[in-house]
C-alpha positions in Angstrom: 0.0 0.0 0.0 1.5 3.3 -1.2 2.7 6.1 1.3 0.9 9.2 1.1 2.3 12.6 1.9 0.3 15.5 2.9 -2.6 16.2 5.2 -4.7 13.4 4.1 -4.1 10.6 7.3 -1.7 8.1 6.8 -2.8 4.3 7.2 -1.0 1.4 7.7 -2.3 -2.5 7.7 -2.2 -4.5 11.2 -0.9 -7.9 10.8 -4.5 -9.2 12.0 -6.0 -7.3 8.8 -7.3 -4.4 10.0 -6.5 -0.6 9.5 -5.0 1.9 12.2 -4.1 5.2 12.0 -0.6 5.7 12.2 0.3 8.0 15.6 1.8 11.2 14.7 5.1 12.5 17.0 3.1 14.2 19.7 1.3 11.1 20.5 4.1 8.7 20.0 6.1 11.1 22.9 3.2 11.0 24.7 3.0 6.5 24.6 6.9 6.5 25.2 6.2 8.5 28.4 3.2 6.6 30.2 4.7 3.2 29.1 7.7 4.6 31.0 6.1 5.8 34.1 4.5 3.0 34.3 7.4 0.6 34.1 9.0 2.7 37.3 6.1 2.9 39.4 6.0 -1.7 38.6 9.0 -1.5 39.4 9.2 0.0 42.7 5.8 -1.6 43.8 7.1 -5.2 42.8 10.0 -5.4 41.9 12.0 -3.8 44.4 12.9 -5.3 48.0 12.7 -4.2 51.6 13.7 -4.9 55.0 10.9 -6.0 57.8 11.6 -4.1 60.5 14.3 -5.6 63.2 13.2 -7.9 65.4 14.2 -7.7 69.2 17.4 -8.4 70.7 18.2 -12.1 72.0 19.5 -12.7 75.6 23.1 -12.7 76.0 25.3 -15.6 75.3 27.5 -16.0 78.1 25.8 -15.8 81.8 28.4 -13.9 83.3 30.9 -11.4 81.9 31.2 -10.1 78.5 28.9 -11.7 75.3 27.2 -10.9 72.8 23.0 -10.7 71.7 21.7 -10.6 68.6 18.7 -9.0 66.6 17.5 -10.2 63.1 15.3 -9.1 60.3 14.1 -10.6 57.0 14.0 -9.3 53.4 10.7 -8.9 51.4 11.5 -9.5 48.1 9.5 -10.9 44.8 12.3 -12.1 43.2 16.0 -13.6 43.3 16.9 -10.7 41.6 16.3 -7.8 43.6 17.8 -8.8 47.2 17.9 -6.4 50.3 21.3 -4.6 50.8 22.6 -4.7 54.0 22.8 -7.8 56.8 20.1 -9.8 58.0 21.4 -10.3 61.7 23.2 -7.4 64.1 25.3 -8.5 67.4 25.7 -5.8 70.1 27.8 -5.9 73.5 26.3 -7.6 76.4 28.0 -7.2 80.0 27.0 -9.1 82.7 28.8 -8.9 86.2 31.9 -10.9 86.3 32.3 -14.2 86.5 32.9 -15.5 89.9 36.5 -17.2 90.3 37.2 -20.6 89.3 34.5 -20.6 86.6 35.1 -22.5 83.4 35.8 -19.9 80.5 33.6 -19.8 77.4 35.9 -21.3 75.2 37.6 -23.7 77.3 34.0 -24.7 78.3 33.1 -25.9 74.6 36.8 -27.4 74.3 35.9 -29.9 77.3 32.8 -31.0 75.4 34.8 -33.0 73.6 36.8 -34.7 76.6 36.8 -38.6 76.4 34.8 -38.5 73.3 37.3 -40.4 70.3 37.5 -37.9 67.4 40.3 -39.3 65.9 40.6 -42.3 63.3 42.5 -44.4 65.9 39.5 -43.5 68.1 41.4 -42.7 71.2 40.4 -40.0 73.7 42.0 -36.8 74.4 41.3 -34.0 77.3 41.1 -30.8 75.4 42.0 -27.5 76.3 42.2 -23.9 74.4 44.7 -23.2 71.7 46.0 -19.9 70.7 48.4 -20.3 68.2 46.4 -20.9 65.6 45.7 -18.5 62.6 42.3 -18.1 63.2 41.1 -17.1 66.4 37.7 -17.6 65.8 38.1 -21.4 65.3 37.7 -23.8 68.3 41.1 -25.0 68.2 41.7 -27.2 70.9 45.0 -28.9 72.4 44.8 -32.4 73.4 46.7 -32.2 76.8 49.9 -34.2 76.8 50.2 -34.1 73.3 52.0 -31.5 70.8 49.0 -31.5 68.1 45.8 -29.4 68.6 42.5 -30.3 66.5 40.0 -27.6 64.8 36.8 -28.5 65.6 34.9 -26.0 63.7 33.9 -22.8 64.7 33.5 -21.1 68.2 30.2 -20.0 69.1 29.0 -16.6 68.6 30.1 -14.2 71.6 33.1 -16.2 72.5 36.2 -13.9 73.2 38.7 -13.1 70.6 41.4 -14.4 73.0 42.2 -13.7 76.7 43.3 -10.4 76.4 41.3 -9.3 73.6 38.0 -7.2 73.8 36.8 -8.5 70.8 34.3 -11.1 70.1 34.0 -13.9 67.2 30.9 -13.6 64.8 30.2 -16.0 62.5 33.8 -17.0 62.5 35.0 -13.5 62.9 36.6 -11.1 65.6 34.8 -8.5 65.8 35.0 -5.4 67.9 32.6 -3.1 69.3 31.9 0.7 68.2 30.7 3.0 70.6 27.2 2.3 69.6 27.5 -1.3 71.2 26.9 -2.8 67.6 29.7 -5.3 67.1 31.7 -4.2 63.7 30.1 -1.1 63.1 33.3 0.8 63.1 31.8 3.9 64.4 33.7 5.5 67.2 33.9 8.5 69.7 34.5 12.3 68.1 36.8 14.3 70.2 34.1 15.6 71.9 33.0 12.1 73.3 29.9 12.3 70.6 29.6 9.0 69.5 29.6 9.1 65.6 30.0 12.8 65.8 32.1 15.4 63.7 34.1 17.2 66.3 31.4 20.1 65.7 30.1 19.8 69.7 33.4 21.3 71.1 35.8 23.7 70.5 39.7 22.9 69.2 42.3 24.5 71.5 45.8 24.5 70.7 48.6 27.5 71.5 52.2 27.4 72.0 53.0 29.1 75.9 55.8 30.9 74.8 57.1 33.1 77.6 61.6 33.0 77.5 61.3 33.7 81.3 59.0 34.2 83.9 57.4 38.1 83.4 58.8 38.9 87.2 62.3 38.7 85.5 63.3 35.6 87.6 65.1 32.9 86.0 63.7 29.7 87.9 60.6 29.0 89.8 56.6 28.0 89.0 54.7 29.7 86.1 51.1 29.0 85.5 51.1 28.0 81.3 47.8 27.6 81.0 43.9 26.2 82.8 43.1 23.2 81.9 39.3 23.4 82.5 36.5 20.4 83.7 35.1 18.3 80.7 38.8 18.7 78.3 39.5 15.7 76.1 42.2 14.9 74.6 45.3 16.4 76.2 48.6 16.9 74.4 51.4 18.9 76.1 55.1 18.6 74.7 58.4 20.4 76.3 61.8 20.3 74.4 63.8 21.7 77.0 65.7 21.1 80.5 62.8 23.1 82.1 59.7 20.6 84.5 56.0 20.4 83.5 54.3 20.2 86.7 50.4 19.8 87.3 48.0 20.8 89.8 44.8 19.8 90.8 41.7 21.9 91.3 42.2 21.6 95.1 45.8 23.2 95.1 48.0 20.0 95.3 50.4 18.9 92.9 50.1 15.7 90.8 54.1 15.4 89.9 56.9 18.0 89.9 55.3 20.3 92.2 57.5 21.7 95.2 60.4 21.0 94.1 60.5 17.5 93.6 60.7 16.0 90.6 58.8 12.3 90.2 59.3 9.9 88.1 58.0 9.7 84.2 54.6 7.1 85.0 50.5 7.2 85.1 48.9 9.3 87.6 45.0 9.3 88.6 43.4 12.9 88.8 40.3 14.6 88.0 38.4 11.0 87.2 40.6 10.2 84.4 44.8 8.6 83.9 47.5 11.4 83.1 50.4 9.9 81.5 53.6 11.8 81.8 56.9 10.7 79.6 60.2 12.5 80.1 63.2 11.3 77.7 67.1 11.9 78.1 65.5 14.8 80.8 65.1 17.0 78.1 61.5 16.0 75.6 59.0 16.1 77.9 54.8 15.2 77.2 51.8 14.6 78.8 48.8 12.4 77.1 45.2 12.6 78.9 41.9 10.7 77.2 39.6 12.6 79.6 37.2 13.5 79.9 38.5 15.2 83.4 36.5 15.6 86.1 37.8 19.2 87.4 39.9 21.5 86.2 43.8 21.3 85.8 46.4 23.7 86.1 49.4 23.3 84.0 52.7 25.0 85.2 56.3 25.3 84.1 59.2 25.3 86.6 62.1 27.1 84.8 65.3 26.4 84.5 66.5 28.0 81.6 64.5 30.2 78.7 61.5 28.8 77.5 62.0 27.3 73.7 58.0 27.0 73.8 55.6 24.7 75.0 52.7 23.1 72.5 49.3 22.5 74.1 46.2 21.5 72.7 42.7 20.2 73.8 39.2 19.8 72.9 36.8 21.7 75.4 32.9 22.0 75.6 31.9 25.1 74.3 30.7 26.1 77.7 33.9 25.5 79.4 35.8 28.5 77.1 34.1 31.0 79.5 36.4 29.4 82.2 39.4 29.4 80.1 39.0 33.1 79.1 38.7 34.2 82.2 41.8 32.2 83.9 43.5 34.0 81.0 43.4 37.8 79.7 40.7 38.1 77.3 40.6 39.4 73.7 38.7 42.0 74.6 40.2 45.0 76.6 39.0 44.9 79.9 36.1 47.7 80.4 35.0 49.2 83.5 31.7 47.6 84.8 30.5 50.3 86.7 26.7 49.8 85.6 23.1 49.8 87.0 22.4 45.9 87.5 18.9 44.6 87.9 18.5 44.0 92.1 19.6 40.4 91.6 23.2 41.1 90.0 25.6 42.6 91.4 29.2 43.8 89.4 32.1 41.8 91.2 33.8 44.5 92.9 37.5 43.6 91.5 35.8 44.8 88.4 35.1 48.4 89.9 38.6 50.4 89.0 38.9 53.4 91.9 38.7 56.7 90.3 42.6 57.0 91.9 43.3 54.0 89.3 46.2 54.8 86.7 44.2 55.0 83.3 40.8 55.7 85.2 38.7 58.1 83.0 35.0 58.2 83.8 32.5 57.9 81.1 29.4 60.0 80.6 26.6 57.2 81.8 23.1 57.9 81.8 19.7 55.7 81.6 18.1 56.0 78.1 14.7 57.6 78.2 12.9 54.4 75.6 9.7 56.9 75.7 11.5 59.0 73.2 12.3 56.3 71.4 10.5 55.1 67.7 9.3 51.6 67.8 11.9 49.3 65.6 11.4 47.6 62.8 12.2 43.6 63.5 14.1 41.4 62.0 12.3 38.1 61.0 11.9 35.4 58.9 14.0 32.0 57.8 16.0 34.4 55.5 16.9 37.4 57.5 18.3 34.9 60.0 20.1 33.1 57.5 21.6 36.8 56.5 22.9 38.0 59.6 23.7 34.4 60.8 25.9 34.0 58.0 27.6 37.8 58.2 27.8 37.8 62.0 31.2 37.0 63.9 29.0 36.0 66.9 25.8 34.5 67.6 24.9 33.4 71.3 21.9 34.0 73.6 22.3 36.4 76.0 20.5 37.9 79.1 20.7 41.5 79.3 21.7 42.9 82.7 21.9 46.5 82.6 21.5 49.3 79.6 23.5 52.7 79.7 24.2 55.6 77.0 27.3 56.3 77.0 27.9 59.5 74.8 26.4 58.9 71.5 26.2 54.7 72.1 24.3 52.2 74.1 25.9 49.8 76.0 24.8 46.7 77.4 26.2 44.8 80.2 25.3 41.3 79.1 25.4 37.8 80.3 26.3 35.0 78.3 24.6 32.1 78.2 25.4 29.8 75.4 27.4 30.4 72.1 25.8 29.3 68.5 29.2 30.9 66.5 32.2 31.9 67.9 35.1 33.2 65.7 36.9 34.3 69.0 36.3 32.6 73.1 33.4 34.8 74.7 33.4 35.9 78.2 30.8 34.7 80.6 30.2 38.5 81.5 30.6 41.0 78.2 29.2 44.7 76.9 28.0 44.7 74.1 27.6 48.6 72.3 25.0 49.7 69.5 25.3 53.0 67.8 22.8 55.9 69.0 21.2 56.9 71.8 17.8 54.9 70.6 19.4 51.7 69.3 17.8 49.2 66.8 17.0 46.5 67.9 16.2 47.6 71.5 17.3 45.2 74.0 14.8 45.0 77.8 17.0 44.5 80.6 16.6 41.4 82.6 15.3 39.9 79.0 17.0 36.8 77.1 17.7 37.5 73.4 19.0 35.8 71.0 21.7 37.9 69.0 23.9 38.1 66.2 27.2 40.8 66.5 30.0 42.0 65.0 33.7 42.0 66.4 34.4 46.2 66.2 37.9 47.0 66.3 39.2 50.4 66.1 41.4 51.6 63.6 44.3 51.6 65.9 43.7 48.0 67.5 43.5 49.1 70.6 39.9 48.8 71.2 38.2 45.1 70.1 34.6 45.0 71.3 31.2 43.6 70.7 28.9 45.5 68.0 25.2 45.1 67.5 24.7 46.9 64.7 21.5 49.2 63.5 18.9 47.0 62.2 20.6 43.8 63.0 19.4 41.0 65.0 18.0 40.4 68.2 15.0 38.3 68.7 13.6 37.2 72.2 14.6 34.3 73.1 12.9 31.0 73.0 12.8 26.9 72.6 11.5 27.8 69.1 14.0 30.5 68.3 17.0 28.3 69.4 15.7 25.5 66.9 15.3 28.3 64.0 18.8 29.3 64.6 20.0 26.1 64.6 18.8 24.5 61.6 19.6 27.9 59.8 23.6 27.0 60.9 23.5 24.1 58.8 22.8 26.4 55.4 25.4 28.6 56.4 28.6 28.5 54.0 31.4 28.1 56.4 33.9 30.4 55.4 37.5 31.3 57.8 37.7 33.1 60.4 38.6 36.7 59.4 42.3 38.2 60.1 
């Protein structure tokens, strides 16, 4: 049948004899993409496979000490071909209490099943105990006492220790160890934070070089304070290349080695609920190693001897712990007066009240701010203006306001601290924070929480560095709901370096 051009409809002959119009391009696309659709959507409802949810967890196979339970799940599947990734069975750590003394180990225990039972072609009997030397550790390799042979007799059975001094435990003929999770062979392990699985993004990285030649009184020997070790550090590295002494004392004053003049031995020593191990080599390298976390805080010292080459610390601190830290140490900030109006349950500490006879004293023009006179300011709200000044800000912590002063043409804020979202630089417990004008935007209430984002201000000569909330930025009560906001909002933010 001849092809026709043109408008007239082409036809073409079905093998079963009949005629049907021949589908133009538009409804051929439109076949290709149902047929298609359709095809997926089979395939996911039956061809694809799933797991059944897991089932629960077994009792543990030993009855006293350390074994192992086990959970199991099955795959729903149509066919051979599409089978469930992942494993059917998990094992996690069991402890019981110890054994009591004299009872039979797990392994020797199924070793002695086979006492006086021939295994052997010859079919003498044997008295069988464990067998270490083997290659595979998971085997029940068992010595036949008296003899020099040992006989494999299959696996052990799951939960059985490694070996002796091993903490791991054989699975289905392998050793296994356990994560921090409990899950036997899950690999996943403690941050340095303690976070199990985490990404170090719970805690803050410390890590300076204590580099004083001599001590700043000008003497040449005796006890310098290097640096606070504060409650909850992990992680603990301190290294000395010189002829000078580490020493380190306790929260309670007393020394736990080469304090007073004495100098101990290199060795472990048990303070602040955790193991200090200090190494000294040819009494010149000198380190200390602590896991933590510790349980109060630490003071490291120096006891000179000769100029300082430099002494490396580092450790990983909860976030809250850096307001300890900063203050043991002099802060980034330049110390400000804190003579302010406090609400009538804070009081300023009176070593921060300089006397007017104080070299450098120079009183500032302080005055409540009359809000009456004030215009209402706009606020800042919505997922993206936190997402803005989030992002822009060098600092963004929740704060409760304390006090509010003008001072000249600025408003200052005597604020305290009381947790830290973004930090490019440690925050005090107790801070000021300064807006331009004398009718600031956003207006902080005292004795309100806020939640704010500010700038680090430095003047153009460096010698004032200071908090800045600037005009129109943000401050937003705070609340359960705003501390979720801000939070999920971090994990958009670009992460970008610290500036400087």
């Amino acid at each position: 049948m001849p092809l026709h051009s043109g408008t007239q409809e082409t036809r073409v002959e079905h093998p079963a004899g009949k005629l049907w119009p021949r589908p133009g391009p538009v409804l051929l696309l439109l076949w290709i993409y149902l047929c298609c659709a359709l095809e997926g959507r089979t395939q996911g409802r039956f061809g694809s496979s799933e797991w059944t949810s897991w089932g629960a967890w077994s009792g543990c196979s030993t009855t006293c000490g350390q074994g192992a339970s086990v959970r199991s799940r099955r795959c729903m599947r149509i066919s051979r071909e599409h089978a469930c990734g992942g494993d059917s069975h998990q094992y996690r750590l069991c402890r019981l209490p110890e054994c009591p003394s004299g009872a039979m180990p797990f392994r020797e225990l199924q070793c002695a099943l086979y006492n006086s039972r021939p295994v052997l072609s010859d079919q003498a009997t044997y008295q069988w105990v464990p067998f270490y030397g083997a290659p595979n550790l998971c085997d029940l390799n068992c010595l036949a006492e008296g003899h020099t042979f040992y006989y494999t007799f299959g696996r052990v059975l799951d939960g059985t220790p490694c070996s002796p001094d091993s903490e791991g435990l054989c699975i289905n003929g392998r050793c296994l160890t356990a994560g921090c999770d409990g899950i036997l062979g899950s690999g996943i392990q403690e941050d340095h934070c303690g976070q199990c699985g985490g990404r170090n993004n719970s805690c803050l990285f410390i890590q300076q070089v204590f580099s004083e030649a001599v001590p700043p009184s000008g003497q040449s020997h005796g006890y310098w304070n290097v640096t606070l070790i504060p409650i909850g550090a992990r992680n603990i590295r301190v290294t000395d290349r010189s002829r000078n002494y580490l020493a380190l004392m306790g929260s309670d004053g007393r020394y736990v080695f080469n304090g007073d003049w004495a100098i101990d031995w290199p060795g472990t020593f048990q303070v602040a609920e955790t193991q200090v191990y200090y190494s000294r080599i040819n009494d010149r390298d000198e380190s200390l190693w602590v896991a933590g976390p510790t349980g109060e805080d630490l003071h490291l010292q120096i006891l000179f001897q000769e100029p300082n080459p430099g002494i490396e610390f580092e450790f990983w601190l909860p976030r809250d712990a850096y307001y300890a830290l900063q203050n043991h140490r002099s802060p980034l900030r330049q110390p400000q007066t804190r003579e302010v109006e406090v609400g009538p349950q804070e009081t300023a500490p009176a070593w921060t009240r300089p006397s007017p006879s104080s070299p450098g004293f120079s009183p500032l023009r302080e005055q409540p701010i009359e809000t009456e006179t004030c215009q209402p300011c706009p606020g800042a709200k919505g997922r993206s203006q936190r997402l803005l000044h989030y992002c822009r800000s060098d600092f963004v912590f929740r704060a409760r306001v304390l006090a509010r002063l003008r001072v000249g043409e600025e408003t200052r804020y005597d604020i305290q601290v009381q947790h830290s979202y973004k930090n490019w630089t440690p925050l005090e417990r107790r801070e000021f924070l300064w807006a331009p004008g004398a009718c600031p935007c956003p207006l902080l209430v005292p004795r309100a929480e806020y939640l704010i984002a500010a700038q680090r201000h430095i003047n153009y000569e460096g010698t004032l560095d200071r908090l800045l909330l600037p005009r129109a930025g943000y401050a937003r009560p705070w609340t359960p709901r705003e501390d979720s906001r801000i939070q999920e909002v971090a994990k958009h933010c670009p992460q970008a370096p610290p500036p400087g």
